[in-house]
N, C-alpha and C positions, 0 to 999 in steps of 0.2 A: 275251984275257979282259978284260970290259969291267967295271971298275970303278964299286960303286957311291956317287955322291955323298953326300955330309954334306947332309940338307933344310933348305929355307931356313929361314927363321923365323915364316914367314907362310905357308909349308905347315904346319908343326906346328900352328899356330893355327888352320887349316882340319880337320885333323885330329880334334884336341880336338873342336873345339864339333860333327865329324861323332859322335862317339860320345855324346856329352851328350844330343844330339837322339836316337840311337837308344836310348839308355838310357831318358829319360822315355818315352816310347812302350810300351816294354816294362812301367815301372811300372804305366803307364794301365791296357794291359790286364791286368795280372794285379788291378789294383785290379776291374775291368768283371767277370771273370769270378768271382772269387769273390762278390760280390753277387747272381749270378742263379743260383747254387747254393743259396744260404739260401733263395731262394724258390722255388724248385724244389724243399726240402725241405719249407718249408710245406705246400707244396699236395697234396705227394703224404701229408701226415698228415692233412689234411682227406676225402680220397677212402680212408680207410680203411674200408672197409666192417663195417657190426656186422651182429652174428648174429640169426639168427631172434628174434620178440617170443614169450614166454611164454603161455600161455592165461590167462584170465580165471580170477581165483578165485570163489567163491559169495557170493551177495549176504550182507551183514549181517542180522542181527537189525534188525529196528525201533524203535528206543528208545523209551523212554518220554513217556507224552505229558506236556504241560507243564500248570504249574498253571493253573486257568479264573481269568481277568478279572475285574476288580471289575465288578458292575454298574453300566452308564449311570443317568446322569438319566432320571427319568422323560416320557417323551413328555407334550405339550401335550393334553389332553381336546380329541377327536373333536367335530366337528358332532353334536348329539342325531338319529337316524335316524329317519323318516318313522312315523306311526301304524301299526298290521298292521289288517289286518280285522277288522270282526268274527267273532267265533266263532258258532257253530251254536247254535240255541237248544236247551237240556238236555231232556231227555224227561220229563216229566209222574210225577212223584212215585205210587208206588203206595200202594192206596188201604188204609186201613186195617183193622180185623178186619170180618171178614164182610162184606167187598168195598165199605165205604162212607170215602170220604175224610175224615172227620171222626167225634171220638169224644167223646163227652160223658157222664160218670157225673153221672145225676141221683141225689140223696139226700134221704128224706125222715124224718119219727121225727113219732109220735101223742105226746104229751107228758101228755096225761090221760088216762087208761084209757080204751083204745075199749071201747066196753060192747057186751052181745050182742045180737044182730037185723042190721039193715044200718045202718051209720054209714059218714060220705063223712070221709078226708084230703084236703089240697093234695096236690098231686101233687109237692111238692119242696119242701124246709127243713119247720122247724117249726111244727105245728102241734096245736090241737086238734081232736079227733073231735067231728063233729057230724051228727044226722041229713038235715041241710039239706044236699046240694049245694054251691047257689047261695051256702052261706057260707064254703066251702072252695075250689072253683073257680080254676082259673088260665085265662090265655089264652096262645097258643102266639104265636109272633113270626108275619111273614108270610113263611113258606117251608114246603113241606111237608119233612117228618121223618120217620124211622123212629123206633120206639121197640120195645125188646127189651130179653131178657137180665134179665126182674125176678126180686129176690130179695127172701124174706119173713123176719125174723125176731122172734118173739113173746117177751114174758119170761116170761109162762106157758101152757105147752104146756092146749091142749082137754085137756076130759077124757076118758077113753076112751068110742068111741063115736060123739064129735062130732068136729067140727071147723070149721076157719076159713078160709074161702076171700078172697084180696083179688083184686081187678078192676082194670086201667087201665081208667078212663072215657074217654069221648072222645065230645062232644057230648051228656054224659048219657046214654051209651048202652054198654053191654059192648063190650068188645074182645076180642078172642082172648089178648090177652093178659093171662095169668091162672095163680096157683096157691093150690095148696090145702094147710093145714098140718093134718095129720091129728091125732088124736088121739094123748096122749103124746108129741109131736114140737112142737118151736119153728118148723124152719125149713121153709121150701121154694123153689124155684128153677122157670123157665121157661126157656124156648130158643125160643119163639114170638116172633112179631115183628108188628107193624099201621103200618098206613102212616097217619100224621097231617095231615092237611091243615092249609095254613097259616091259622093266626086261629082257630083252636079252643077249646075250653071243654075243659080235661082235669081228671082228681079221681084219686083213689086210693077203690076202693072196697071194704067190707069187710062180710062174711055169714056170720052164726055160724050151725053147724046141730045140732040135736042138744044146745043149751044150752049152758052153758058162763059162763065167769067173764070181769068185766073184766080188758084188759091193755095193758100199752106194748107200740105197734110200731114198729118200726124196715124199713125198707123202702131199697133202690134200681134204680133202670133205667136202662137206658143210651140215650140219642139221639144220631141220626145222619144227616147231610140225606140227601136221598131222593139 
């Protein structure tokens, strides 16, 4: 039987430092391997997967609007813009009563009793009755004129019976235009009308028939250009 020796001293020493070396090693790796477990748990908490996304809820209400802005400065005054055209000329004014563009009330009044037979007035304003014409007489402007519409009124009506007839003159000569104040009546009126030539001689003319007393007359007619 083969006895075993007592090791030397510098086997032991060989010995030792063989497990020294295999001991750190083994620390090594158990330090190596538990480090790549923490992050092998990481990751697999990252790859956790979530659950389905929920549906959409309904829209909100629309709130309220905000309050309006103070007003800006006023803008810089515009260039003045270009003249417009003329306009269209207006149509021609209608023409006055009984179709003539111009109206003239002539007025006249006998101031002294016209007395009875034929006595002549001016044909407009006052005047006295006189058997002359030529002393009562006007002259018209130069345009011919219409002349209508006379009315008569007397302060003392004829007596029954008679009456008063007064005449536009014109060139000393009747005109149609004419009325007659009967007896017991002051007034009387025409609706007759004479076309006056311009530059004429016109009178107011007055014919008692049937007798009768003096009186104030009072007269008017109306002119109007032709």
């Amino acid at each position: 039987m083969r006895t075993i020796g007592t090791p030397s001293p510098a086997m032991a020493v060989a010995v030792i430092a063989l497990f020294v070396a295999l001991g750190g090693s083994g620390y090594a790796a158990s330090q190596s391997g538990g480090g790549g477990g923490d992050r092998a748990s990481a990751a697999a908490k990252k790859k956790v997967k979530r659950g389905p996304r929920g549906r959409r809820g309904p829209q909100g209400l629309p709130g309220l609007a905000g309050l309006q802005g103070l007003q800006g400065p006023a803008g810089n005054t515009g260039a003045q813009g270009t003249p417009g055209t003329n306009g269209a000329n207006g149509t021609n004014g209608t023409n006055g009563t009984n179709g003539n563009p111009a109206f003239g009330a002539v007025l006249g009044r006998g101031v002294i009793t016209v007395g009875t037979g034929t006595f002549f007035l001016a044909p407009s304003g006052q005047s006295d009755a006189s058997s002359s014409e030529n002393s009562v007489d006007s002259f018209t402007p130069n345009a011919t004129m219409t002349a209508s519409d006379l009315a008569i009124a007397v302060f003392d009506a004829p007596a029954p019976g008679s009456s008063r007839r007064f005449t536009l003159s014109v060139g000393h000569a009747d005109t149609a235009l004419t009325c007659t104040v009967p007896g017991g009546t002051t007034t009387c009126t025409s609706t007759g009308s004479v076309t006056i030539p311009g530059g004429s001689l016109i009178s107011m003319k007055s014919e008692t028939s049937g007798g009768g007393i003096p009186t104030f007359v009072r007269f008017g007619w109306r002119a109007t250009s032709a």
